[in-house]
KEZA-280206 format. One line per 4 residues: number of its first residue (from 1); for each residue x, y, z of C-alpha. Coordinates in nm, 4 decimals. Layout:
<nodes>
NUM) X Y Z  ...
</nodes>
This chain:
<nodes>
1) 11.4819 -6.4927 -24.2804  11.7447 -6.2420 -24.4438  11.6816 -5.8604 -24.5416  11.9061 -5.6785 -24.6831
5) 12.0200 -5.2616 -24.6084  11.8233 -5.0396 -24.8044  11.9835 -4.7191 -24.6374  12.2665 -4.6049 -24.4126
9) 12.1817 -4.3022 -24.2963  12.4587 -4.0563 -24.0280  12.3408 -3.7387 -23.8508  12.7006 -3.5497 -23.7717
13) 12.4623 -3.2493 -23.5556  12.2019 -3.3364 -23.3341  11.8739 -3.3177 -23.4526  11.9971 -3.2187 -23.8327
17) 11.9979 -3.2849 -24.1640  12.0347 -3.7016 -24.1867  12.2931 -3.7779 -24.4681  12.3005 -4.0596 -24.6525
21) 12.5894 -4.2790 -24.7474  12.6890 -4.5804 -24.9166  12.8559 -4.8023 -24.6690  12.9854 -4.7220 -24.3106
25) 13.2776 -4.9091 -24.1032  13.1286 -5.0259 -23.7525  13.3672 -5.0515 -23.4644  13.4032 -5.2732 -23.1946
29) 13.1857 -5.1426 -22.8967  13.1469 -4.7916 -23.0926  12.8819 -4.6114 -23.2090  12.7300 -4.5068 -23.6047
33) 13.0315 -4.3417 -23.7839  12.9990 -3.9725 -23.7820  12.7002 -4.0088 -23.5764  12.5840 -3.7364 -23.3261
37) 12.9371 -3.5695 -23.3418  12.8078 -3.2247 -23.2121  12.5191 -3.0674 -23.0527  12.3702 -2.7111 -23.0191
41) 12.3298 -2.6231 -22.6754  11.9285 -2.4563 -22.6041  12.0486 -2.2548 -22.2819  12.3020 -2.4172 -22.0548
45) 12.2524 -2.7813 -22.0586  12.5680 -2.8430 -21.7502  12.7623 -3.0147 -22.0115  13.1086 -3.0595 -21.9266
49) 13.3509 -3.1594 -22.2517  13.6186 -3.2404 -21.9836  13.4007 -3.5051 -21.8163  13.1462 -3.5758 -22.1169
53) 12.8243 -3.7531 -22.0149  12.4579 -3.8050 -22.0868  12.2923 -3.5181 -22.1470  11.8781 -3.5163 -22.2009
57) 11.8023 -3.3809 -22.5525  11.5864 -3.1425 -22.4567  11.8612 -2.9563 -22.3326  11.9530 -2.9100 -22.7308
61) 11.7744 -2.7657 -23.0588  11.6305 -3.0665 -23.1456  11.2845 -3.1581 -23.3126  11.0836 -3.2738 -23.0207
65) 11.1384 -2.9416 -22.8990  11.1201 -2.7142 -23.2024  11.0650 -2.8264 -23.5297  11.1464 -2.5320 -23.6768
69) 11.5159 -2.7004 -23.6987  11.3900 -2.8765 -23.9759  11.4113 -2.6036 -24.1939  11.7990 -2.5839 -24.1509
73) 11.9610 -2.8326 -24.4949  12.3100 -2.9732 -24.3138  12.6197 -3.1107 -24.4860  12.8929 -3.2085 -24.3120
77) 13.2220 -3.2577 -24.4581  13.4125 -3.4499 -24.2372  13.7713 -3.4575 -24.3857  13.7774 -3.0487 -24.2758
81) 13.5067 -3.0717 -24.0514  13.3212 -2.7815 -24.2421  12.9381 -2.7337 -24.1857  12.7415 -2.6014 -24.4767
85) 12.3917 -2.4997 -24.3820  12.0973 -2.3344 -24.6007  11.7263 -2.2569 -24.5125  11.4904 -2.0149 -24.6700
89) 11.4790 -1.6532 -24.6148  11.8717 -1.7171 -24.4191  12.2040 -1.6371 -24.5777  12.4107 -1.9691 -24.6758
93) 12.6596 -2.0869 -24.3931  12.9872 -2.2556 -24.4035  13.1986 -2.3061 -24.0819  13.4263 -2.5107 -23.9439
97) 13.3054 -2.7111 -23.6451  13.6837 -2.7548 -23.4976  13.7048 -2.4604 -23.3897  13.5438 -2.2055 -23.1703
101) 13.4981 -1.9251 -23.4117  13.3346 -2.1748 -23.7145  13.0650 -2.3319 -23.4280  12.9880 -1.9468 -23.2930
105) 12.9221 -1.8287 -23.6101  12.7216 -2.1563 -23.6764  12.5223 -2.0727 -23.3240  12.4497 -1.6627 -23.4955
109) 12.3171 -1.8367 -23.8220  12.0644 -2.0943 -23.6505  11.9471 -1.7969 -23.4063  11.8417 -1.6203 -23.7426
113) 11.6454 -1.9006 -23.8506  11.4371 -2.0198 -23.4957  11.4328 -1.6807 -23.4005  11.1872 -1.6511 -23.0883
117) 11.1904 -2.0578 -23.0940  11.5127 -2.0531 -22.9303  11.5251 -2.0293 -22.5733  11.8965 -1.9385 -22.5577
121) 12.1642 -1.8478 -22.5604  12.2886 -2.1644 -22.8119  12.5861 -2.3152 -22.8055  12.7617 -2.5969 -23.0373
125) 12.9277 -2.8074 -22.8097  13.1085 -3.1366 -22.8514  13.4006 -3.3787 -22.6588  13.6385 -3.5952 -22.8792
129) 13.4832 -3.9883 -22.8947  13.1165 -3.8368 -22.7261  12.8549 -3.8769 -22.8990  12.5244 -3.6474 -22.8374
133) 12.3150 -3.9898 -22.8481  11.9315 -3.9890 -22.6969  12.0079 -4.2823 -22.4832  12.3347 -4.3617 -22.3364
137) 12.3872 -4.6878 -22.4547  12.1891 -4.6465 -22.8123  12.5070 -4.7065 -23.0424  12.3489 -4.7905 -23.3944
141) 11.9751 -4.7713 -23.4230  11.8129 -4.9870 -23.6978  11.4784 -4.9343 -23.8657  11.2564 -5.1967 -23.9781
145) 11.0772 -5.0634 -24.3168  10.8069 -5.2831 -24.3151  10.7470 -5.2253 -23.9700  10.7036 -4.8597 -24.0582
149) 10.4769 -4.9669 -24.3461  10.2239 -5.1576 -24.1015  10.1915 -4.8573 -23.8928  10.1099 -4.6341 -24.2363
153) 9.8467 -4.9216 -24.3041  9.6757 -4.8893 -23.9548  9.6642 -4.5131 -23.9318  9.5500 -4.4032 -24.2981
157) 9.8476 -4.1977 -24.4117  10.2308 -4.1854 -24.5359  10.5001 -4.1883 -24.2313  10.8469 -4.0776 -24.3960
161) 11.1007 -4.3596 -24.2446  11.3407 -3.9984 -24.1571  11.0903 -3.9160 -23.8969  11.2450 -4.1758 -23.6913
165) 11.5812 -4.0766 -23.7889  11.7632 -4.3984 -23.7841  12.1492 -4.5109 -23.9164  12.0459 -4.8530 -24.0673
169) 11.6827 -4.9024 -24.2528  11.5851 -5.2705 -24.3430  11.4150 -5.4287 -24.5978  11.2575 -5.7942 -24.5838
173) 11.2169 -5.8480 -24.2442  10.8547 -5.9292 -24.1555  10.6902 -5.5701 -23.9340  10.7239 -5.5533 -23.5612
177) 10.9379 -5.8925 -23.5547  11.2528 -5.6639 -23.4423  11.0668 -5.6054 -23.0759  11.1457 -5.9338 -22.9719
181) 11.4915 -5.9550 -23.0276  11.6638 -5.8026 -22.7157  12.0119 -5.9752 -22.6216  12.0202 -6.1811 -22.9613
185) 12.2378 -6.1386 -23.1981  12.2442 -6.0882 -23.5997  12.4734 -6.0112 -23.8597  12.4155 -5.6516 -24.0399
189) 12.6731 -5.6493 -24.3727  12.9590 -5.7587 -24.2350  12.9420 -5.6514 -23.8746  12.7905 -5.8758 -23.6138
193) 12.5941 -5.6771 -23.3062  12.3343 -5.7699 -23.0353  12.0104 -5.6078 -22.9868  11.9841 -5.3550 -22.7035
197) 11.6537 -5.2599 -22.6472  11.3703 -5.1271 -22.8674  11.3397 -4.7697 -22.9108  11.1047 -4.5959 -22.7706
201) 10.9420 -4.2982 -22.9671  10.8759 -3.9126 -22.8522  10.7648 -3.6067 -23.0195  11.0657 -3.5575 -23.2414
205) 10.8904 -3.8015 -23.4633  10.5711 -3.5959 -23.5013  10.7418 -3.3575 -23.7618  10.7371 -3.3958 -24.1179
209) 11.1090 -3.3878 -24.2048  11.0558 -3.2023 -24.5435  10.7779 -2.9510 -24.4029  10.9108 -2.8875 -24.0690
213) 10.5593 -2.8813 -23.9559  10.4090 -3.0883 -23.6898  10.1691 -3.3057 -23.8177  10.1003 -3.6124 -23.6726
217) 10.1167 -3.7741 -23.3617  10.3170 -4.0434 -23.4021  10.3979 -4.1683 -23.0234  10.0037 -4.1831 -22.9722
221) 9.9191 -4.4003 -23.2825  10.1788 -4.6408 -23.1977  10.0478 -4.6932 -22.8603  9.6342 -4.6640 -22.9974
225) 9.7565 -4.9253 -23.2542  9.9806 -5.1640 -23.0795  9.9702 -5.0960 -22.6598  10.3319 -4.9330 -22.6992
229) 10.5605 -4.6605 -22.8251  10.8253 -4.8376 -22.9641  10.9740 -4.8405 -23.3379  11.3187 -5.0059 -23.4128
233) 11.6021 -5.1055 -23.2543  11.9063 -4.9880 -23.0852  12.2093 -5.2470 -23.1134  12.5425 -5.2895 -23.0228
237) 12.8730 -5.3846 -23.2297  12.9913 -5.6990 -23.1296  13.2410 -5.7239 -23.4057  13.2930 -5.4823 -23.6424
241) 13.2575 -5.4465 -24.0201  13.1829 -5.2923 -24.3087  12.7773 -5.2211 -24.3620  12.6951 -5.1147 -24.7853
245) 12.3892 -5.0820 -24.9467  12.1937 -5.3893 -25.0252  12.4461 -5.6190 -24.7891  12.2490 -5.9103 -24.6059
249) 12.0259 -5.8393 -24.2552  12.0565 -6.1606 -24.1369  11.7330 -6.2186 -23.8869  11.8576 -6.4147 -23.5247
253) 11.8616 -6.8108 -23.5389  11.5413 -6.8759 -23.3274  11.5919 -7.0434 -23.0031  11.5984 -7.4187 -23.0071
</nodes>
């Protein structure tokens, strides 16, 4: 069975605005173009941009942690790596996240807006070719729509595909049939990867993107519902390629 891309979604800052675009280039062995570039640092986190590694995102202002950070509207313009940020009662902020003046005075503007929220003192941090990823090895996550829309049937109410802040959303795949994929391989546009590992959920996913409120519990309806916490898939590039808009999903031959 083939689906197709109905979205492409990047999210250049941790835990930020998710921007949407109309094709992205995938890499051999590389992550979601744009993807993660930078993080705000909640207090010191021990990260090291001269030996870059996994850091838990917890250690950042992320949504699982403070969902205030929804309020913040990103853009990132990454030809002059400018930031443009808005939120309500806050003055409008425009920066440059090369260098270390543009990503303090990024760090002032957000401590306006969480206020309290914030444990402090924050950061923006970043290392050229890291990426601020929730799991070490979770390159390109993909989101299966309809999988989202069998979890909206079983609990009653909407659930915004953002929540779960993915780089590649599907249409036409039948729900949940992504779980059983790991270490197979499909074709997404023009890029061929292989299936990591499902994702599992946390709290991040419990706040209403638009709202910034949190107001549902998503991680305990999945497992109430279906015994487990997972929704989509992290993959990696096997060979890269151009993904656009409405290019073929291609769902893994089935084992002979």
């Amino acid at each position: 069975m083939t689906g197709h891309i109905a979205a492409l979604y990047r999210h250049p800052v941790k835990g930020f605005t998710p921007e949407r675009l109309a094709h992205a280039d995938l890499t051999l062995g590389g992550p979601f173009p744009c993807d993660r570039l930078y993080a705000v640092e909640n207090g010191p986190s021990g990260f090291d941009p001269a030996a870059p590694g996994h850091i838990s995102k917890q250690k950042f202002t992320v949504l699982a942690a403070i969902p205030e950070v929804a309020k913040a509207r990103t853009v990132y313009d990454e030809a002059t790596h400018t930031l443009r940020a808005a939120a309500p009662g806050q003055p409008d902020f425009a920066g440059a996240m090369s260098d270390a003046a543009g990503q303090a005075a990024f760090a002032v503007w957000l401590g306006g807006l969480l206020g309290e929220e914030a444990q402090g003192p924050l950061r923006v941090i970043q290392a050229p070719g890291h990426r601020f990823m929730d799991h070490p090895l979770g390159h390109v996550s993909i989101i299966n729509l309809a999988t989202v829309r069998d979890l909206e049937a079983r609990i009653g109410r909407p659930v915004d595909p953002l929540r779960f802040r993915g780089n590649v959303y599907v249409e036409g795949w039948p729900a949940w049939v992504e779980n059983d994929w790991a270490g197979r391989e499909l074709m997404v546009g023009f890029a061929r990867v292989k299936v990591f590992k499902p994702i599992v959920r946390c709290a991040a996913t419990h706040v209403d993107p638009t709202t910034a409120e949190r107001d549902m519990d998503v991680v305990k309806a999945l497992f109430d519902n279906y015994g487990h916490m997972n929704l989509g898939i992290y993959v990696h590039v096997a060979d890269g390629g151009r993904l656009t808009v409405g290019d073929a999903c291609t769902e893994p031959e089935r084992a002979a």
